[in-house]
N, C-alpha and C positions, 0 to 999 in steps of 0.2 A: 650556866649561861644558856639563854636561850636566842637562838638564829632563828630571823622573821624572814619568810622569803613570799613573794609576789607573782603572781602573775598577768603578764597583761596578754592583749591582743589587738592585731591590725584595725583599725575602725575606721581610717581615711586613708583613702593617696590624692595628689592633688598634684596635674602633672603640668605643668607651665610651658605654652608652647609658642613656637611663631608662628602666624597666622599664615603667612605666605610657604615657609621650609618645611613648616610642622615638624622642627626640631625642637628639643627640648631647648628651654631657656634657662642659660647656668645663671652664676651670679647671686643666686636666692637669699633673703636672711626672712627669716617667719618667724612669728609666736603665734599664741593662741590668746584670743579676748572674746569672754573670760577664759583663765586657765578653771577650768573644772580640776576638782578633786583627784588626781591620782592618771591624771591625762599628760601627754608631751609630744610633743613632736620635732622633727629632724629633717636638714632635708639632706637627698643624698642625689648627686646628679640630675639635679632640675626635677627632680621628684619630692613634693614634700611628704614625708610619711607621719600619719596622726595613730598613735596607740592611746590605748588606756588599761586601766586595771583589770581585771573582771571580777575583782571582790568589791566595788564601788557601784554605785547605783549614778545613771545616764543621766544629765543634768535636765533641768527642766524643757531648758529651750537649750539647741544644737549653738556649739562656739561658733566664732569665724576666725579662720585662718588669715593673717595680717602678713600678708608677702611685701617686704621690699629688695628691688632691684640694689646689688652693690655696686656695680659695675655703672659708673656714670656715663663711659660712652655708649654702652649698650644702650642704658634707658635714653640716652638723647636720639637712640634713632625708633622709638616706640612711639607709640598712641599710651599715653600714662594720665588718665583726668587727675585735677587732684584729688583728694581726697582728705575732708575737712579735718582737722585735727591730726593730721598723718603728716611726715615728711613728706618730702618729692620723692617721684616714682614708687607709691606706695599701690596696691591693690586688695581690695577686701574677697576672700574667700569665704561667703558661710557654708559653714560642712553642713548641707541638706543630704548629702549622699553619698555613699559606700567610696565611688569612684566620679574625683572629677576631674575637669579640663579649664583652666585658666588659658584662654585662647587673647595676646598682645601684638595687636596689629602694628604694621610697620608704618613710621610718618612717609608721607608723600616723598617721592625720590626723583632727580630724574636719572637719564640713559643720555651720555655722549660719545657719537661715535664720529672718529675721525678717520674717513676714508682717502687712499692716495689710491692712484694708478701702480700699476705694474710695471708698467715700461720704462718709465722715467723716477717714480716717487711724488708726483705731483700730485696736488690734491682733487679729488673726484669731485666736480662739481656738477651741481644741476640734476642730483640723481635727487629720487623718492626714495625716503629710507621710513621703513615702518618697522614697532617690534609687534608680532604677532605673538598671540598664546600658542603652546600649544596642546590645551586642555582647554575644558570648559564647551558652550553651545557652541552650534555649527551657525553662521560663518564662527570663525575662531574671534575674539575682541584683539583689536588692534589699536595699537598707541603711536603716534606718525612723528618723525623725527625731523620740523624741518631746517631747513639749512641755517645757519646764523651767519656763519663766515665762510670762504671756498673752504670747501671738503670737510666743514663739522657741523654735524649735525646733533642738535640737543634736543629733549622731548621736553614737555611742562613738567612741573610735577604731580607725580599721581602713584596712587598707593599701588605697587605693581602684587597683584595678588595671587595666589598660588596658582592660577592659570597660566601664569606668565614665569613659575618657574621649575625649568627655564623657558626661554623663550627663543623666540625664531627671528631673526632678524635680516628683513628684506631690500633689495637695495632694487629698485625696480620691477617688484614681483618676483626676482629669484632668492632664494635662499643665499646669503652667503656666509653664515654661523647659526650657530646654537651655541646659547649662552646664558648666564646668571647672572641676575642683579646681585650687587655687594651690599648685602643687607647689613652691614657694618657704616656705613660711611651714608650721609644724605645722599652721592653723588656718584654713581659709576662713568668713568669715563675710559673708551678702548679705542684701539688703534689697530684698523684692520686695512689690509689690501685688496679691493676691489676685485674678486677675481671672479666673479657675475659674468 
């Protein structure tokens, strides 16, 4: 009896990220189109890893890695185009390169904060509430939150991007948190005490 054994080696990673956390993105399911000859790939912890043989000759033209999102609330809170002939929340990776980065921007979100007073619990009214970055150019980009009803304040929606996290959140020009959008959900809404 003869035993056939193989060798392969690393030839992609392909690391899937959020635009704004620059965490990895779980959830992954990939293949390869075409699968070339003697090629596979896996993914492990929001990394996709591409091997091949090294008794196999490199296909003519480089595959594309075909990533979809499994996780349906995750991709409801993404920027995912479609992609023609692909399920939803699909994206196309062509491996042009040793190491790449699949960068999935976060859909538009907003920021609700509901501010009370201190002294009684009653709600803060008539304040200017901004979230400010606190990265990015000088001045810092700022997103204004203004009042909708006594003491909540909501912003529009808008793609809050790694500037903003986290972010600074001002109730009159003073600081009164630091804090994170919930890049899970369209909708962060907090409840803070006025102590400005």
């Amino acid at each position: 009896m003869i035993l056939a054994t193989s060798t392969t080696e690393l030839r992609h990673t392909i690391r899937v990220v959020h635009a704004s956390t620059g965490r990895p993105v779980r959830g992954l399911a990939a293949r390869l189109e075409p699968v070339p000859h003697g090629w596979s790939l896996r993914v492990t912890r929001g990394i996709v890893v591409v091997v091949a043989r090294t008794d196999v000759e490199d296909p003519s033209s480089p595959p594309t890695a075909v990533l979809t999102l499994t996780d349906e609330a995750l991709a409801g809170v993404l920027v995912l185009p479609p992609v023609d002939g692909r399920p939803p929340r699909t994206v196309k990776a062509p491996l042009t390169d040793t190491e790449l980065e699949v960068v999935l921007r976060p859909v538009p979100m907003t920021l609700s904060a509901v501010l009370t007073q201190p002294a009684d619990g009653a709600p803060r009214t008539g304040a200017e509430v901004v979230a400010r970055a606190t990265s990015g150019p000088d001045p810092r980009p700022e997103v204004r939150l203004p009042e909708l009803m006594p003491g909540t304040y909501r912003s529009a929606p808008v793609e809050w991007t790694a500037a903003f996290t986290p972010l600074d959140l001002l109730v009159d020009g003073s600081l009164l948190r630091t804090l994170t959008v919930d890049f899970t959900a369209g909708a962060t809404r907090i409840r803070l005490v006025d102590t400005t």
